[in-house]
C-alpha positions as CSV (number, residue, x, y, z in Angstrom):
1,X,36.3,-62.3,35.1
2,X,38.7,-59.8,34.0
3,X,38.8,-61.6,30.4
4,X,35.3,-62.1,30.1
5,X,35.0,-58.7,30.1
6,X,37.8,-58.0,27.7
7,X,36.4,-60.5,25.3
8,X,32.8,-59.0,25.2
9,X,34.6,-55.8,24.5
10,X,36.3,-56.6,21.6
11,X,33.0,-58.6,20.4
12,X,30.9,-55.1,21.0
13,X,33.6,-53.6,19.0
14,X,33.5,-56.0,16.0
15,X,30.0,-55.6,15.9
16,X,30.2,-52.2,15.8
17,X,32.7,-52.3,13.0
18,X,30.7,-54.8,11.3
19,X,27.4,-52.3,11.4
20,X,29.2,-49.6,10.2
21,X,31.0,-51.8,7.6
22,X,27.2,-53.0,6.5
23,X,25.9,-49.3,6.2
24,X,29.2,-47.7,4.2
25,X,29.5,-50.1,1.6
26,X,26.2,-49.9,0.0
27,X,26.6,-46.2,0.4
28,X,30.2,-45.9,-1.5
29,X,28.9,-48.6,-4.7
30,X,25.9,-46.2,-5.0
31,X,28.1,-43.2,-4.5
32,X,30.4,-44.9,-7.1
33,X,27.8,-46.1,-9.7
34,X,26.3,-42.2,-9.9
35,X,30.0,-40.6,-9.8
36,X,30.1,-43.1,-13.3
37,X,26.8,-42.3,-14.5
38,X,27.7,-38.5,-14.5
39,X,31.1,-39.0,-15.8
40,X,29.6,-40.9,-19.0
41,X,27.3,-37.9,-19.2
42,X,29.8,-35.5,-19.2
43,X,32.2,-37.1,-21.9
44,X,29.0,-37.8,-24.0
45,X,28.5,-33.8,-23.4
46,X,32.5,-32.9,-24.2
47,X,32.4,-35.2,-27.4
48,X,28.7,-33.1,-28.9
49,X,30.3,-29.8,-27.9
50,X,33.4,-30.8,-30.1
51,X,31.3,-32.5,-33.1
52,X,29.3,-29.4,-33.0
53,X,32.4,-26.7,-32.8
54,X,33.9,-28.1,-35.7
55,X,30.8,-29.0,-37.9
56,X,29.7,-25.4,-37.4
57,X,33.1,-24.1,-38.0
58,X,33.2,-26.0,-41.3
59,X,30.3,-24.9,-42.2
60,X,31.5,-21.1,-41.9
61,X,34.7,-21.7,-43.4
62,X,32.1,-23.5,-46.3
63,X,30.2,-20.5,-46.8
64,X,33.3,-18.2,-47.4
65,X,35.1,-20.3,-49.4
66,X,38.6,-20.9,-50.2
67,X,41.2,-19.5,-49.1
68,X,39.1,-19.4,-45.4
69,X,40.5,-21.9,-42.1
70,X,40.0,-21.6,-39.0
71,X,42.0,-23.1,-35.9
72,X,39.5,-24.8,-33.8
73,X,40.2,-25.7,-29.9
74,X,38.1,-28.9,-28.6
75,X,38.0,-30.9,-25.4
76,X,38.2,-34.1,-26.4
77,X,37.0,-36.7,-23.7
78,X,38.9,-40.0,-22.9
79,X,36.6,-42.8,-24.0
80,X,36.1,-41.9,-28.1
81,X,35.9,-45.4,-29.9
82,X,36.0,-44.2,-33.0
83,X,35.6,-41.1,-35.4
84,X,34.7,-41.0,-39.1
85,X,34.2,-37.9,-42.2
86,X,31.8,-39.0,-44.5
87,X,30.9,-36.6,-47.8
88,X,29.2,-34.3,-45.3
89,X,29.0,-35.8,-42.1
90,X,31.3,-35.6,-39.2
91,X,30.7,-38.4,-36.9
92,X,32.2,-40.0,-33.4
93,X,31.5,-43.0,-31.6
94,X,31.5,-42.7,-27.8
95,X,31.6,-45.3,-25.4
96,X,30.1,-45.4,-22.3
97,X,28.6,-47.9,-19.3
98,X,25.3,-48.2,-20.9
99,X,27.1,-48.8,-24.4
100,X,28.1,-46.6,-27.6
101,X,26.3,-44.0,-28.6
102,X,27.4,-41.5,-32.0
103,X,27.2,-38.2,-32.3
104,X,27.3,-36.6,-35.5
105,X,27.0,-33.1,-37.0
106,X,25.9,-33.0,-41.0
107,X,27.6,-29.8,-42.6
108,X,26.5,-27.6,-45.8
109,X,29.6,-29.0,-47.8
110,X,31.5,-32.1,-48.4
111,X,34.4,-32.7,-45.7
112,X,37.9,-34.3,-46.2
113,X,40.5,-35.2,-43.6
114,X,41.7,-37.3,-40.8
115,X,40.9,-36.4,-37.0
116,X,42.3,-40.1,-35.4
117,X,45.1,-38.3,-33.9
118,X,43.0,-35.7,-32.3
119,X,40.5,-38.1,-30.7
120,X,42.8,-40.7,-29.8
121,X,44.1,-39.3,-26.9
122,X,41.6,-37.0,-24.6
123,X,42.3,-33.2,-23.8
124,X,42.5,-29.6,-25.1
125,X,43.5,-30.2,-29.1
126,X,43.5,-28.1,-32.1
127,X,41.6,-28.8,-35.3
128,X,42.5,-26.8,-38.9
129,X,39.3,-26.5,-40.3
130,X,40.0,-25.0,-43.9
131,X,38.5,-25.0,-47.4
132,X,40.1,-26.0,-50.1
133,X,39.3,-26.0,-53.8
134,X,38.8,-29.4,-55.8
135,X,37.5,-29.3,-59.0
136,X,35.0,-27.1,-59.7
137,X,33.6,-26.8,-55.9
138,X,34.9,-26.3,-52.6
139,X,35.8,-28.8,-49.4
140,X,36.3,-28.5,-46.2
141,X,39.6,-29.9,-44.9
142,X,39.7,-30.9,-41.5
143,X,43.2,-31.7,-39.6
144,X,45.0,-31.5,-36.2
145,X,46.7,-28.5,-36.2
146,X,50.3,-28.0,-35.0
């Protein structure tokens, strides 16, 4: 008798276990498919906020002309694909669950430069933002700073 009751304990127990078990995980992969969501969010928001800073910085450094710079600090977020200076416009490819989305900022002068070594790797990071004479008009010159 005694083990009948020992065995309908631990079956009351496993059901118990298995309830709970049935509950939780639904809860945590909706818990964890929001926590992404945001996440994608706020890297899409840290990669504008840094397209922005440095487009409107060149812009300003544009409209004083050479010899103006200005040291730049951006947050760059961890999942940049890609990021590209054409003539005027500075753009970067961002991935995220949905897929890639680009952000871009078009500035008042032509840009130059090479900013794969500041997006490659995410965190704080310094950007030269200077302009430079070239011919008879003025660039902007964008590079990681030291």
């Amino acid at each position: 008798m005694s083990c009948m009751r020992k065995a309908q304990a631990s079956v009351e127990y496993l059901s118990i276990i298995a309830l709970s078990l049935l509950i939780l995980v639904p809860v945590w992969l909706f818990v964890n498919n929001i926590n992404t969501d945001v996440q994608g969010e706020l890297n899409l928001g840290y990669a504008k906020q840094a397209v922005r800073h440095i487009g409107e910085s060149a812009d300003l450094v544009f409209s004083q002309g050479y010899p103006a710079q200005l040291l730049v600090e951006v947050r760059v977020p961890s999942n940049i694909e890609s990021v590209s200076i054409q003539a005027n416009e500075l753009s970067v490819r961002v991935s995220k669950k949905e897929g890639l989305s680009d952000v871009f900022y078009v500035t008042n002068g032509n840009l130059t430069g090479d900013l794969d070594d500041v997006f490659r790797t995410p965190g704080v990071k310094r950007v030269l933002v200077k302009a430079v004479p070239f011919a008879d008009y003025t660039v902007v010159n964008l590079t990681q700073a030291n």
